[in-house]
Steps between C-alpha positions, in 0.01 A plus 500: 500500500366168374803433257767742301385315135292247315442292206319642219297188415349381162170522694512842624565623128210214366254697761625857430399378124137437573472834652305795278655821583837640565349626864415115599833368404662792669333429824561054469865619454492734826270289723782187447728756575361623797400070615885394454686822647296610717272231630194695442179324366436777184128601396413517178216730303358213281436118503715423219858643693400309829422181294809533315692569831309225689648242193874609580486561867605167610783514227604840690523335814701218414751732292517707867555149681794404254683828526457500864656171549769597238545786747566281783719207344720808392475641864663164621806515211300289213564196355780323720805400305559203305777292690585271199768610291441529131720307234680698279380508178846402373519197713145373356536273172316558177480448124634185326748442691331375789220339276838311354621387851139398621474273172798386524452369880164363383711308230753387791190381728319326264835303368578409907148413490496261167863314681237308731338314201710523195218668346565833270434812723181696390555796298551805724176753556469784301 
């Protein structure tokens, strides 16, 4: 078996769309089928269902390549672990009052700031 599933692409329904009859669509559906879980290169009865295949074949394949190396990250345990530790959310500050302690340490730079020249400290940024 080639792969246990697949993507169902935009493309694969834009080429089943161009299709005439209910038989050609019913053999583009089965021939992917039979190219992603089975590996077999399907034949088709008209020109139009092998064109239409031929347009989503390499689509197929890459689908097949992603859920194959899904497959073997998950074989190996996944993702590793993040070693950081994440911050509380009730130990991170927000709202006015930290928007009133940031402006008011802007306030206390600028005034340590102005002491140098005797010169009025800018106005603190909004």
């Amino acid at each position: 078996m080639a792969t246990d599933s697949f993507k169902f692409w935009d493309a694969y329904y834009d080429a089943l769309k161009f299709l005439d009859t209910d038989q050609q669509r019913a053999e583009f559906v089965m021939g992917l089928c039979a190219y992603v879980f089975d590996g077999e290169e399907p034949t088709f009865s008209s020109k139009e269902t092998e064109f239409g295949f031929r347009l989503v074949k390499s689509q197929a394949r890459e689908s097949m390549d992603i859920s194959a190396r899904s497959r073997e990250a998950g074989a190996r345990g996944g993702r590793p672990k993040s070693t950081a530790k994440s911050t509380p959310l009730s130990t991170v500050k927000r709202g006015a009052k930290s928007e009133k302690k940031r402006s008011e340490a802007n306030r206390n730079e600028a005034s340590l700031l102005s002491t140098d020249n005797d010169q009025p400290a800018p106005p603190p940024a909004p």
